[in-house]
LUMLUMZA-174443 format. One record per residue: residue in one letter; y negated, z, x negated of N, C-alpha, C in turn. Coordinates in steps of 0.02 Angstrom, whole numbers, plus 50000, padded with zeros to 5 digits. Layout:
BEGIN
aYZXYZXYZX...
//
This chain:
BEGIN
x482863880351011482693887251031482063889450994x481513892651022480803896950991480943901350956x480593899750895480643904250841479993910650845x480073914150839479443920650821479333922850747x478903924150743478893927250657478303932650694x478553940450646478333944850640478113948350574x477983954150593477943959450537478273964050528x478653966750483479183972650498478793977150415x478703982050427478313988650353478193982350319x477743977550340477323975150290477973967650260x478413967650306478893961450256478923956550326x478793949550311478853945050374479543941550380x479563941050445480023936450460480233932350526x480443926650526480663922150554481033923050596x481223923050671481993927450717481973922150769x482553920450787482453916650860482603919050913x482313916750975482103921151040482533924451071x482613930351072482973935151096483203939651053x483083938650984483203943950923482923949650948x483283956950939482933959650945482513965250898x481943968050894481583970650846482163974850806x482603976650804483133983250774483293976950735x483693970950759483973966750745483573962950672x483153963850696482473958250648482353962650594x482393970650595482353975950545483003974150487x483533973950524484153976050475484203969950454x483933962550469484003955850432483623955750382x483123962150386482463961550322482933967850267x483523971750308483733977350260483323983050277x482953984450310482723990550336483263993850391x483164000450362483654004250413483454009850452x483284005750520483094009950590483704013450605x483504019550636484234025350645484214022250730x484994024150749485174020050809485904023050826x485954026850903486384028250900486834026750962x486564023151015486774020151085486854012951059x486724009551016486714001851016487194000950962x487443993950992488243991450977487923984450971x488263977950914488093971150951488533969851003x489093972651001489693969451039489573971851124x489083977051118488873980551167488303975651217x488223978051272487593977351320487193981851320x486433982451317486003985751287485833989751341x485643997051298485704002951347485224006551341x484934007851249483984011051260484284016051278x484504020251271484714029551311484474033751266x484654032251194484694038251152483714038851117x483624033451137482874032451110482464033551017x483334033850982483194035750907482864030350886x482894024550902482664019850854482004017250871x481584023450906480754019450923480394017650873x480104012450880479594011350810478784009350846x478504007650816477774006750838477514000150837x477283996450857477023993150875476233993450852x475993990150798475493992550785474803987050815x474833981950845474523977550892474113982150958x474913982850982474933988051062474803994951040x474933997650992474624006450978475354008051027x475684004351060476724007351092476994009351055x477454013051069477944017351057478664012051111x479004008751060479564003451081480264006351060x480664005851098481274006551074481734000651041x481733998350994481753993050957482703990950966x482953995251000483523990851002483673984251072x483283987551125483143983951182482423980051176x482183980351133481343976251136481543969851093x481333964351124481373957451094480883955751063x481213953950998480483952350956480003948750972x479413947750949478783943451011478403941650955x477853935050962477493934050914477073936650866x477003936050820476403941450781476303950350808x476913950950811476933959050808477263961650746x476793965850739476733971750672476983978250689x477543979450664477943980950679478073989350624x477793993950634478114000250587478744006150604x479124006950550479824009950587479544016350543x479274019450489479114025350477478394028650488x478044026250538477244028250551477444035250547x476874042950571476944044750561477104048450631x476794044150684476964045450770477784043950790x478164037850740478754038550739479124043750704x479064045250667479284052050641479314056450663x478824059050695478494063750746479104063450819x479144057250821479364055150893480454055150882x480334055750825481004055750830481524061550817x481164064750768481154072550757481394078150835x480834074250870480684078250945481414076850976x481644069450984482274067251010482734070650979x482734070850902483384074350876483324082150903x482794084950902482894091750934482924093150995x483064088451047482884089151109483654088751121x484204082551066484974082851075485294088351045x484884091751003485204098050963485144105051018x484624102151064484514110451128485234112151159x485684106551151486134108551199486914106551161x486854104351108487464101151055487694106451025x488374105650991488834110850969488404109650880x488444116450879488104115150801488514118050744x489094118750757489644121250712490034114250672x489464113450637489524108650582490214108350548x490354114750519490844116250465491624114450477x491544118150562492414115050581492384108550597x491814103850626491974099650673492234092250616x492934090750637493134084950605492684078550601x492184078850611491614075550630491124075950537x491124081450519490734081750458490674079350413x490084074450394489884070750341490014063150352x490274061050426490274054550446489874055250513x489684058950531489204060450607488604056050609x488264053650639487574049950653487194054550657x487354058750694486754062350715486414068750666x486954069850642487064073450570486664070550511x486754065550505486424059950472485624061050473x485514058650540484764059950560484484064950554x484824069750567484574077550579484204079250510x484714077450439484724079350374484114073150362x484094066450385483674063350363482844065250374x482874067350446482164067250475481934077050465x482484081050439482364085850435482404093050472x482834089850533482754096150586483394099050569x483354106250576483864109750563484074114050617x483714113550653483764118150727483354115250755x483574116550847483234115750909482544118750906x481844121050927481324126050941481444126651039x481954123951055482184120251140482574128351135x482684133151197483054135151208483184136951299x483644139051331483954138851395484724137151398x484784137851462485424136951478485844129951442x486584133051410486964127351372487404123951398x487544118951404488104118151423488804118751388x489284122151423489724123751411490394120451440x490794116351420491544113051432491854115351402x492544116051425493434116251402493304110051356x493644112051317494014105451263494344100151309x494294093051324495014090451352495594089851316x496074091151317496734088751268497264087451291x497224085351367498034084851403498234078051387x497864073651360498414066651354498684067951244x498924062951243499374062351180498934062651135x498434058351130498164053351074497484058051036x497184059151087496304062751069495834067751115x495444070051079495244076951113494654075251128x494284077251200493774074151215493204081551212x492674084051174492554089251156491624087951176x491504089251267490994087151295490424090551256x490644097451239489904099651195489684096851122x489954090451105489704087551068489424078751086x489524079651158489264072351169488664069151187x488364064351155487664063751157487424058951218x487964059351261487654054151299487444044651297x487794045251219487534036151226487834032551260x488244034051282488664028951346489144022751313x489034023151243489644018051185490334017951236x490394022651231491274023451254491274020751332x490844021951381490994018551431490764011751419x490394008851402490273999251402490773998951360x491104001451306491773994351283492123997151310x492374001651342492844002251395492923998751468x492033995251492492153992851545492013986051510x491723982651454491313975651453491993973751398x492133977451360492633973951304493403975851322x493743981951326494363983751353494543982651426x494073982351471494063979651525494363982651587x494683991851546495003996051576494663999451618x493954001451612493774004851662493814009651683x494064013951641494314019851643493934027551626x493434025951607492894030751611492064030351630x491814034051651491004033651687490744039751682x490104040451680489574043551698490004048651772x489894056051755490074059851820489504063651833x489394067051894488934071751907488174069651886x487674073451892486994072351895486474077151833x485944074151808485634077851762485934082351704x485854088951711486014092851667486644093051653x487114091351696487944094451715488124085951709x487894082051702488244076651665488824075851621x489384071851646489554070851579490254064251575x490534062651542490934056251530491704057751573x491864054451631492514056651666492934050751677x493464052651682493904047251733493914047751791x493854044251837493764044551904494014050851945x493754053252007493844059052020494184065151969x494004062351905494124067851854494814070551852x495364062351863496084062351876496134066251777x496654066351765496954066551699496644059151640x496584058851596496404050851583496914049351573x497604050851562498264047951560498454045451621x498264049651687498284048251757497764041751773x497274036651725496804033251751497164027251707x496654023251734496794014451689496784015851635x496554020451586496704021951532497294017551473x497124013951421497804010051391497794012351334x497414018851332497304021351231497204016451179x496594013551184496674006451122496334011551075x495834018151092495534018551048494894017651018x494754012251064493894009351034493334013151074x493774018851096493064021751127492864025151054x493434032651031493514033850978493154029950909x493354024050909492964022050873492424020050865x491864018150928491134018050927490784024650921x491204031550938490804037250972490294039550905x489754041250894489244039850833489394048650799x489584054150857489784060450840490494064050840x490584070650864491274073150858491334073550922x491334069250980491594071651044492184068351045x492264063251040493204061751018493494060350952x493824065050979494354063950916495004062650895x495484061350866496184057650868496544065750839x497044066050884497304072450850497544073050797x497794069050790498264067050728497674067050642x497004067650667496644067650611496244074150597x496614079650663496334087050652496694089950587x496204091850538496454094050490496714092150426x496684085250432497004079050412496664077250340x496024079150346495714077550261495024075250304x494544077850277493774078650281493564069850250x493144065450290492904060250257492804056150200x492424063350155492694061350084493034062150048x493684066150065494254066450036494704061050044x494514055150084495064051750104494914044850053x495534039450049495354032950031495554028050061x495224023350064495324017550115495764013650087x496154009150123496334005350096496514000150170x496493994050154496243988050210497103985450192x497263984350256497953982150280497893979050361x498583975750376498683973750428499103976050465x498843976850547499313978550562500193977050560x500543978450591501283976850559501543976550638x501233976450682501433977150749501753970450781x501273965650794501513960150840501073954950793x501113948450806500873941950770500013942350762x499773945850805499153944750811498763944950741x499073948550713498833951950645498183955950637x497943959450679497363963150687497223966850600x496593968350604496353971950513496233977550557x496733981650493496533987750490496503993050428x495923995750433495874000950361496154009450374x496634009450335497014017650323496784020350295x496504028350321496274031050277496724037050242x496664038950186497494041450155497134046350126x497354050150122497364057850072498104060450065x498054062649996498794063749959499314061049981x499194055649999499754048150013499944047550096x499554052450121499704051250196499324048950236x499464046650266498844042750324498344048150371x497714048750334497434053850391496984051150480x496754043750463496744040350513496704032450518x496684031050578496424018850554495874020450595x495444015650553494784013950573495254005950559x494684003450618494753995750665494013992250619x494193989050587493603985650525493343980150592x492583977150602492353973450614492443965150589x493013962150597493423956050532493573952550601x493653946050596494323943350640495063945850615x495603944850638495513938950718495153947550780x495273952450757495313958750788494413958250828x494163958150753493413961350783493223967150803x493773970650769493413977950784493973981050846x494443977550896494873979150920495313981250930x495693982850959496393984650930496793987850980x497313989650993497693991751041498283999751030x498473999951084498594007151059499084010451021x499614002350991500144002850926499644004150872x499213998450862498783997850796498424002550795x498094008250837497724012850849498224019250813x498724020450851499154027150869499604028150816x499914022250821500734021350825500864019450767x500644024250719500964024350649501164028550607x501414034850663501774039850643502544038150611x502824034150612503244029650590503514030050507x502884029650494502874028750420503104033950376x502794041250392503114045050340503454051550398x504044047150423504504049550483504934052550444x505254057050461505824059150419506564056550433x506544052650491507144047350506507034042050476x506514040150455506394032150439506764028750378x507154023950401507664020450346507364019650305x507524020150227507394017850163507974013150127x508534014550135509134008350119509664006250171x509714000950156510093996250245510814002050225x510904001350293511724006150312512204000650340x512884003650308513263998050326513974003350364x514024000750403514804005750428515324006350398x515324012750363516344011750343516494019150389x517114016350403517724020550422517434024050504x516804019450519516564021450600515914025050572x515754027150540515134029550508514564023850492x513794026850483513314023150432513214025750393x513374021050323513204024550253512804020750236x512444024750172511844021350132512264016650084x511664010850066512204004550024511464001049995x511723998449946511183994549893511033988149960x510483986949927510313977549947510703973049937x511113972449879511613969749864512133968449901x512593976449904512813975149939512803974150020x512313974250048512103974350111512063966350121x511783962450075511653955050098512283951950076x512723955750034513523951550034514103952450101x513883959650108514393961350188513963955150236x513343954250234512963950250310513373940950288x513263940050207513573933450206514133933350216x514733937750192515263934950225515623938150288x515093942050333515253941450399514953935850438x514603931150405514293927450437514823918350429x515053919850370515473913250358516213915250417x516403921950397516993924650456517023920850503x516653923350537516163921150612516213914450621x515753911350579515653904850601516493900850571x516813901850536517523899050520518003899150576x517743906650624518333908050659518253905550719x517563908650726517243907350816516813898050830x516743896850779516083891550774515323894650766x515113890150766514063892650743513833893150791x514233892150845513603895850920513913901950937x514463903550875514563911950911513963915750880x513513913050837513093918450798512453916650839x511883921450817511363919650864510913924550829x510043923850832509593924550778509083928950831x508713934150831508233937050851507733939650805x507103936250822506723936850758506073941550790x505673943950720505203946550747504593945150726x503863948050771503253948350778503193952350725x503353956050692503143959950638503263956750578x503673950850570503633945650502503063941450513x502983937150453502403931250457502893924250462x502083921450513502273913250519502923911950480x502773910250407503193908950369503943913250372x504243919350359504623922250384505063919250418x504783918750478504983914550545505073908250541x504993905050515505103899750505505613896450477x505723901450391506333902750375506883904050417x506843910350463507313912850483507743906650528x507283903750570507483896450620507613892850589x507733889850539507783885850482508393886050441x508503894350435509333893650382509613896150460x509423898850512509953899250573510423890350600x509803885550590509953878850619510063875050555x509843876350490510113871150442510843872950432x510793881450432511423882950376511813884650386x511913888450467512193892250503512563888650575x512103881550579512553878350616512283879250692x511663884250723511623884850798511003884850808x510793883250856510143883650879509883889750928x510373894450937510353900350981509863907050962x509323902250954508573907850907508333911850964x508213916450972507443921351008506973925250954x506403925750993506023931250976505853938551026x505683939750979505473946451047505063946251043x504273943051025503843942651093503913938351159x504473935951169504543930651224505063936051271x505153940051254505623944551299505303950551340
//
């Protein structure tokens, strides 16, 4: 494959054909602002933050869709980019919700980011705003159109990576904006809640309800775990304030890649449930009572010798789960058929 070497603020480098200039920046450690482009994505050029210059051609390039090319000199802070980007950030601020303070969005936003980086603090743009309802009729997240910038993230991994298809581009120009088909319910569409729209969106137009209110960005702490759902073992990072889970971010790792589905997404209200068992229960007198470990694994051994003394070893029978590891499982099939005498194993992912 053809190699190119360029110039990026004065630092060279080496890229092979089809790198693209954004791409060839962040391998040197320069950081072009970018808020439509994904790798996992198909390239879209919409939001136009990341133009840089071209100092050969005297162009104005949008460096996430421009392929790097031979002996181009390449500047990401000229002073026409600056100029040029400033203009973009105020041209998305003419019509964006600018209530910083409430929006669960604050101090992890992109565009927020930029705004504070390049300096704009207001629109000089004024006219008609657009104005939307909040969406909030399905379970999971709130779709809040006066904060959406239009990069179109959420529809390509919804149609190129989730494959659901479940949201598009509606209406024309000004009155644009992100729908489910004839603007059914999104619970009413292909919709499967994995979530990864949520998680590419660069601002506060979606949001997970469950994280309204929940603890502000930097109040929270991460901590990197797995899911606990099914075998796949997807990575995921919790973010916790005063010991509770305020949301999961889907880490970029195998086997996941950034994926995830709408247990590993949602479905971990579970945890600090107020039903949720803390010591095994054992029945007396027609009741469940609470009981040590102890005694819980002495009632299971000698109902298990009972059994097999009375009935034989194919009266007992083993259902294992996707939420243990390899190993686990392995065990479990193992003292069912060494020790127990039957081979009458399932799992429940096979059911």
């Amino acid at each position: 494959m053809e190699k190119f070497s360029l110039s990026i603020d004065g630092k060279n480098i080496e890229v092979k054909e089809g790198t693209s200039v954004l791409e060839a920046a962040q391998k040197l450690g320069i950081d072009v602002p970018n808020l439509c482009f994904e790798p996992c994505l198909s390239l879209s050029g919409s939001c136009r933050i990341c133009v840089v210059e071209d100092d050969n051609s005297g162009r104005m390039l949008a460096s996430c869709a421009m392929p790097a090319m031979q002996g181009m000199v390449i500047k990401t802070e000229s002073p026409r980019v600056l100029e040029a980007r400033r203009f973009i950030i105020e041209l998305m601020l003419a019509s964006h919700d600018l209530d910083c303070f409430n929006c669960e969005k604050n101090g992890d936003c992109r565009l927020q980011d930029y705004a504070y980086r390049y300096k704009v603090d207001k629109s000089p743009f004024w006219g008609e705003k657009r104005e939307f309802s909040i969406d909030e009729e399905n379970p999971f997240y709130l779709r809040d159109y006066n904060k959406c910038i239009y990069c179109g993230k959420c529809v390509r991994v919804c149609h190129e990576v989730q494959g659901a298809g479940a949201i598009d581009y509606s209406h024309r120009g000004f009155y644009s904006q992100i729908s489910s088909p004839y603007e059914v319910p999104i619970q009413d569409s292909s919709c499967v809640f994995c979530g990864m729209c949520i998680e590419l969106c660069p601002v506060g137009a979606l949001m997970p309800k469950h994280q309204i209110f929940a603890g502000r960005p930097w109040e929270v702490k991460n901590f990197d775990t797995v899911c606990p759902y099914c075998g796949v073992g997807c990575n995921l990072t919790l973010k916790v304030k005063d010991n509770n889970i305020a949301d999961v971010h889907v880490p970029d790792r195998e086997p996941n890649n950034g994926e995830i589905c709408v247990k590993g997404k949602f479905g971990w209200d579970f945890i600090s449930h107020n039903e949720r068992l803390k010591k095994p229960l054992i029945k007396k007198n027609g009741h469940f009572q609470e009981s040590s470990w102890e005694e819980a694994l002495e009632t299971i051994a000698n109902r298990f010798s009972d059994i097999k003394k009375t009935h034989g070893s194919d009266a007992l029978a083993g259902l294992s789960s996707a939420k243990c590891t390899n190993e686990e499982n392995y065990l479990f099939q193992k003292f069912f058929r060494s020790v127990l005498g039957t081979h009458n194993i399932d799992h429940c992912a096979r059911l």
